[in-house]
Jmol script that loads the backbone (N, CA, C; Angstrom):
load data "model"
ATOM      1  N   UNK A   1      11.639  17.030  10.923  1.00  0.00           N
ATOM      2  CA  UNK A   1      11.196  15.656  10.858  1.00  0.00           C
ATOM      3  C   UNK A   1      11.032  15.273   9.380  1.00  0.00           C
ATOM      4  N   UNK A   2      11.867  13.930   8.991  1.00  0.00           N
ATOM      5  CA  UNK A   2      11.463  13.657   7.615  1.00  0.00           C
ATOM      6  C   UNK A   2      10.513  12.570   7.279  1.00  0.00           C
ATOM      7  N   UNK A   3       9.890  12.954   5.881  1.00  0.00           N
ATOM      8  CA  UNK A   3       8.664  12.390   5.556  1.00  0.00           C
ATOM      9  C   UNK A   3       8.448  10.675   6.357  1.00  0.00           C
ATOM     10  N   UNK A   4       9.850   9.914   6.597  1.00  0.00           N
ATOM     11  CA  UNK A   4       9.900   8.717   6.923  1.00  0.00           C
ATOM     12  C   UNK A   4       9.592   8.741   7.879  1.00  0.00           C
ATOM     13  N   UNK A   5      10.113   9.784   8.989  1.00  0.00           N
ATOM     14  CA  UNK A   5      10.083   9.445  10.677  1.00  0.00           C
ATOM     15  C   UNK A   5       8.718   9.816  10.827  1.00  0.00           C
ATOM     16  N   UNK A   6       7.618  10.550   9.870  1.00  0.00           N
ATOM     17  CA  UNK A   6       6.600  11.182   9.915  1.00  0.00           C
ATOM     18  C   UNK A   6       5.728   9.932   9.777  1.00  0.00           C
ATOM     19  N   UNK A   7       5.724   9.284   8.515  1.00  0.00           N
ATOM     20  CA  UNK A   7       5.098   7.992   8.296  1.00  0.00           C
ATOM     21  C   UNK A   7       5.269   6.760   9.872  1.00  0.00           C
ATOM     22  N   UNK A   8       6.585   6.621  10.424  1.00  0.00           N
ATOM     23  CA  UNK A   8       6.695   5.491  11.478  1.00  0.00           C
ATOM     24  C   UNK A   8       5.143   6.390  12.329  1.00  0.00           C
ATOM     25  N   UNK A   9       5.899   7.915  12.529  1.00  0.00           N
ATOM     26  CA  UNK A   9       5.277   8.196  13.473  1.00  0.00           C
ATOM     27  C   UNK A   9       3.638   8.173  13.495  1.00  0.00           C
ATOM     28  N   UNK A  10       3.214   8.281  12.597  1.00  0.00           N
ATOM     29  CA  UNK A  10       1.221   7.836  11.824  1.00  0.00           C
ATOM     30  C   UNK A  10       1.381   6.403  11.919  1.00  0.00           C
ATOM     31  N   UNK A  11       2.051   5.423  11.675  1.00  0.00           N
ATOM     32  CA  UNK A  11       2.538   3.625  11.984  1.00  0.00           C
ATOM     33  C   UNK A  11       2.218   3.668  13.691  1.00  0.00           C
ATOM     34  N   UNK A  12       2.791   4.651  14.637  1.00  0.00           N
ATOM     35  CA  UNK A  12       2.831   4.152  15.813  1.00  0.00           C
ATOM     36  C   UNK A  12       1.217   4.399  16.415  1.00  0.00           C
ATOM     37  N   UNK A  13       0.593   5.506  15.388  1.00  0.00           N
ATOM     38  CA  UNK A  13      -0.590   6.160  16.093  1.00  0.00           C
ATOM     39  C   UNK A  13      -1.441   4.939  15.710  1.00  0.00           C
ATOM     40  N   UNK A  14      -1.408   4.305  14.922  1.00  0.00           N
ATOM     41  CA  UNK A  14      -2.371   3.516  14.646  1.00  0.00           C
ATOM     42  C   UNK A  14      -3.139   3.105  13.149  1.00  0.00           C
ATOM     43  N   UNK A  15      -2.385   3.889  12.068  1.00  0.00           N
ATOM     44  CA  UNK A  15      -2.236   4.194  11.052  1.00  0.00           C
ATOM     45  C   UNK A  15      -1.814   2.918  10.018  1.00  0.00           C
ATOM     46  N   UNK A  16      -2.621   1.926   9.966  1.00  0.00           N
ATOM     47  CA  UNK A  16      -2.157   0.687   9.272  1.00  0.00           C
ATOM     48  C   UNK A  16      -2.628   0.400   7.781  1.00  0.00           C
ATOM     49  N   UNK A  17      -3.080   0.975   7.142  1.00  0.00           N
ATOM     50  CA  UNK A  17      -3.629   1.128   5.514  1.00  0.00           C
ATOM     51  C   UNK A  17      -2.832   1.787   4.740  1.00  0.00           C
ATOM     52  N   UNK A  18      -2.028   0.419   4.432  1.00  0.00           N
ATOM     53  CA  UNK A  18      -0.936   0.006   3.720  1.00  0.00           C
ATOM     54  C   UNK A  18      -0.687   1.387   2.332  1.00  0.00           C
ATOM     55  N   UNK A  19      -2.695   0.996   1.991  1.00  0.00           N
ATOM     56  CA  UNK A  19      -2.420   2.258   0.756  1.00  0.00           C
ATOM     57  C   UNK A  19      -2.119   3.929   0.908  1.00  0.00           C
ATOM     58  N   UNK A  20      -2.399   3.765   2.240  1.00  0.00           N
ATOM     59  CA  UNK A  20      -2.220   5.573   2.944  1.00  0.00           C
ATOM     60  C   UNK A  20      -0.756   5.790   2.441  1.00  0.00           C
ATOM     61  N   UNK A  21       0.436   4.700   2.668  1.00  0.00           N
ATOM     62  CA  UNK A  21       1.679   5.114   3.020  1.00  0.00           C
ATOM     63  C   UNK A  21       1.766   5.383   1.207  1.00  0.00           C
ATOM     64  N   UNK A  22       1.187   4.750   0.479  1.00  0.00           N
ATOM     65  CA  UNK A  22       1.322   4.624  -0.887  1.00  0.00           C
ATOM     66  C   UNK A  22       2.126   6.271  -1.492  1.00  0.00           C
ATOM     67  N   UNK A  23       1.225   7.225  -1.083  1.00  0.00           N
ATOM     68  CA  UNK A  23       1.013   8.693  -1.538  1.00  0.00           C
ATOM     69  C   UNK A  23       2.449   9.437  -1.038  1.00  0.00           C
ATOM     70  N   UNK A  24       3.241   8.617  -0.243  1.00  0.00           N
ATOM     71  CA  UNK A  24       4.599   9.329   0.072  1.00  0.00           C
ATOM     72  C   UNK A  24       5.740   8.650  -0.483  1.00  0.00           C
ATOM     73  N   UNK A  25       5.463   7.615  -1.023  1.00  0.00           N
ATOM     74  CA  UNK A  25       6.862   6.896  -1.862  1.00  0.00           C
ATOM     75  C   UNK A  25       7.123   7.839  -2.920  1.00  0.00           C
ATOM     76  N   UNK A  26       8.300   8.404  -3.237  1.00  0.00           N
ATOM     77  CA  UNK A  26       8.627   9.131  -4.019  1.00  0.00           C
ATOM     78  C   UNK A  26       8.540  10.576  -3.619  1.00  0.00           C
ATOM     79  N   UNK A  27       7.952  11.118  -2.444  1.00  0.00           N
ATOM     80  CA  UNK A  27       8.024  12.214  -2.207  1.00  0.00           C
ATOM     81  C   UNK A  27       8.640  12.759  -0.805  1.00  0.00           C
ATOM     82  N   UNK A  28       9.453  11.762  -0.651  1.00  0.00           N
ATOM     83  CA  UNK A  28      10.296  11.314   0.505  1.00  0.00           C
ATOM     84  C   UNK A  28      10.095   9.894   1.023  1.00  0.00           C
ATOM     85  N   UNK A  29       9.579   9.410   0.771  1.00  0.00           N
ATOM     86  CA  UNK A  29      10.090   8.035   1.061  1.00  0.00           C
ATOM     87  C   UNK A  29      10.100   6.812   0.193  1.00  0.00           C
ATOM     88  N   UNK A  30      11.499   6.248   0.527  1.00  0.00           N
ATOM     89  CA  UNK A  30      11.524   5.213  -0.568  1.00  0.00           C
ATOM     90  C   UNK A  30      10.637   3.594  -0.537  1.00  0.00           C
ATOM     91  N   UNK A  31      10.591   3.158  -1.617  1.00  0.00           N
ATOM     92  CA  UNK A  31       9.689   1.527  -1.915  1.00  0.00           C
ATOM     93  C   UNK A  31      10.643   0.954  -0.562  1.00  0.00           C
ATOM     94  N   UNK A  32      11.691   0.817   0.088  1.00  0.00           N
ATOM     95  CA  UNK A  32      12.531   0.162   0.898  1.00  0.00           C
ATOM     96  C   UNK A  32      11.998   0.690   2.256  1.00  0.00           C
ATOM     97  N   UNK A  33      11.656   1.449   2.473  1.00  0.00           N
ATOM     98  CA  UNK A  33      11.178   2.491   3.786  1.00  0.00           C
ATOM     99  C   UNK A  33       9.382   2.058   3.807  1.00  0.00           C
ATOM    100  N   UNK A  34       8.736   2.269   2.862  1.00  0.00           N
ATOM    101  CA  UNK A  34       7.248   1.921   2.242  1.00  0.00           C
ATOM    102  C   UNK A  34       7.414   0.420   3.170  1.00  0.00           C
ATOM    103  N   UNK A  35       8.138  -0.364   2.954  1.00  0.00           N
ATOM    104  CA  UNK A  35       8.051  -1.732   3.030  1.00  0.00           C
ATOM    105  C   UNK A  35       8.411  -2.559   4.279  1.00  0.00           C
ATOM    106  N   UNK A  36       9.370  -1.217   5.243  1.00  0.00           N
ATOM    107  CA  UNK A  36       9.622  -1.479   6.305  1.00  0.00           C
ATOM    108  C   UNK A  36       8.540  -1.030   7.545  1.00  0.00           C
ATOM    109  N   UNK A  37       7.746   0.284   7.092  1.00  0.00           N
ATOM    110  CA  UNK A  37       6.586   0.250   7.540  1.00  0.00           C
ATOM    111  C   UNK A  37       5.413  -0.626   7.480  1.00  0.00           C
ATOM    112  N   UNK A  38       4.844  -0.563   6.498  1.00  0.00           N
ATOM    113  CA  UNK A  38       3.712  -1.450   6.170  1.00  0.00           C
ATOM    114  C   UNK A  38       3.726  -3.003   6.024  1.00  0.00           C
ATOM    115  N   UNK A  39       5.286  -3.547   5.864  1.00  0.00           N
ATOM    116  CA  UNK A  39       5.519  -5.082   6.027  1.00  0.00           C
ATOM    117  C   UNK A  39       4.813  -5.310   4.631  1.00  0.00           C
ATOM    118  N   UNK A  40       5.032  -4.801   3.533  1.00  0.00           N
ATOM    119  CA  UNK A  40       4.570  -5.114   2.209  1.00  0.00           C
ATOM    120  C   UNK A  40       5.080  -4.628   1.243  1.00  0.00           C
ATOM    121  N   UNK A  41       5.589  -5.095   0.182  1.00  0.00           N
ATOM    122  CA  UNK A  41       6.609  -4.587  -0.728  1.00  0.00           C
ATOM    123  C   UNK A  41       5.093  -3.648  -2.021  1.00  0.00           C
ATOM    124  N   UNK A  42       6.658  -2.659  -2.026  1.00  0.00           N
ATOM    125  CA  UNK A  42       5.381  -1.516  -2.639  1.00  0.00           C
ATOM    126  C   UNK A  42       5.329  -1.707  -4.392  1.00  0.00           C
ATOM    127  N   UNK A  43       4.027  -1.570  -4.215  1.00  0.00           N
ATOM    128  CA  UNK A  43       3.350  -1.549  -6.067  1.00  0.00           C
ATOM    129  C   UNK A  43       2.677  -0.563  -6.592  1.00  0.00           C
ATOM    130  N   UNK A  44       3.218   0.145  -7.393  1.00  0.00           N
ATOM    131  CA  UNK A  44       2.692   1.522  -8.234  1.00  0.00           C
ATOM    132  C   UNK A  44       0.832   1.158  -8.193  1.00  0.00           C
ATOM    133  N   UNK A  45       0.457   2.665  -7.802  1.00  0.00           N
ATOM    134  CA  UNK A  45      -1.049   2.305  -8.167  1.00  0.00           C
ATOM    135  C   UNK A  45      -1.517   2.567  -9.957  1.00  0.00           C
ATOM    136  N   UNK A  46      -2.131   1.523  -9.998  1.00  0.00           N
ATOM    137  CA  UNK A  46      -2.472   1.144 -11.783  1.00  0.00           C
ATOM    138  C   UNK A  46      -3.048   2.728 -11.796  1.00  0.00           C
ATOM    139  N   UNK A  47      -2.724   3.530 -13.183  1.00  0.00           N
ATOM    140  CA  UNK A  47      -2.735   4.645 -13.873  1.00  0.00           C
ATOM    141  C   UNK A  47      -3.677   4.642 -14.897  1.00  0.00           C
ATOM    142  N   UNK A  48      -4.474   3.308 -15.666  1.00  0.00           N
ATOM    143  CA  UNK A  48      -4.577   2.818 -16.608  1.00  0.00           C
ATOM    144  C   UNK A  48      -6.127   3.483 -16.936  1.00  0.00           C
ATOM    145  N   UNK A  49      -6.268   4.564 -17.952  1.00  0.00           N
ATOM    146  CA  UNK A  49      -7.933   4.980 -17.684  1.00  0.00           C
ATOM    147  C   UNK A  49      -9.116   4.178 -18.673  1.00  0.00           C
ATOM    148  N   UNK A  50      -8.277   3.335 -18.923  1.00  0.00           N
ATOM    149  CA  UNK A  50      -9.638   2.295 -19.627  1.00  0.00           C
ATOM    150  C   UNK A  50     -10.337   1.573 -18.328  1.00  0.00           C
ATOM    151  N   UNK A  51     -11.267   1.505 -18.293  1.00  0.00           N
ATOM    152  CA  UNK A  51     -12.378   1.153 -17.362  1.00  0.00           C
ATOM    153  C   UNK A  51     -11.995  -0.728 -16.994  1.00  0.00           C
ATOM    154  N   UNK A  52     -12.037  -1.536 -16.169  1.00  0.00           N
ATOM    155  CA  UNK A  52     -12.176  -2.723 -16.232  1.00  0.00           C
ATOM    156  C   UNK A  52     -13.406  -3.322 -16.774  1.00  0.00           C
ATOM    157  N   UNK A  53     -12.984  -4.408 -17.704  1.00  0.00           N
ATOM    158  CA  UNK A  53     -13.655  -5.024 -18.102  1.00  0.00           C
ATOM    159  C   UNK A  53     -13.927  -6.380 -17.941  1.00  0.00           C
TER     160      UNK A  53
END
end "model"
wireframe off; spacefill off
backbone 0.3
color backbone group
């Protein structure tokens, strides 16, 4: 089973937090796959370690 059919398959259980799917783009699944699950086009999570100000 690949990481994608793995993700639908957590999508069918009930699995809708968009940022969960975040952690598998790039490690089998692509921003195009990310987006067909979650119905939201995918955005890198900010890296940035200066604190908000």
């Amino acid at each position: 089973m690949t990481i994608y059919e793995e993700c639908k398959l957590f999508k069918s259980w009930g699995q809708n937090d968009a940022n969960y799917y975040k952690v598998f783009v790039g490690a089998g699944l692509t921003t195009d796959q990310y987006k067909e699950i979650t119905g939201e086009d995918y955005v890198a999570p900010s890296t940035s370690s200066q604190p908000a100000s």
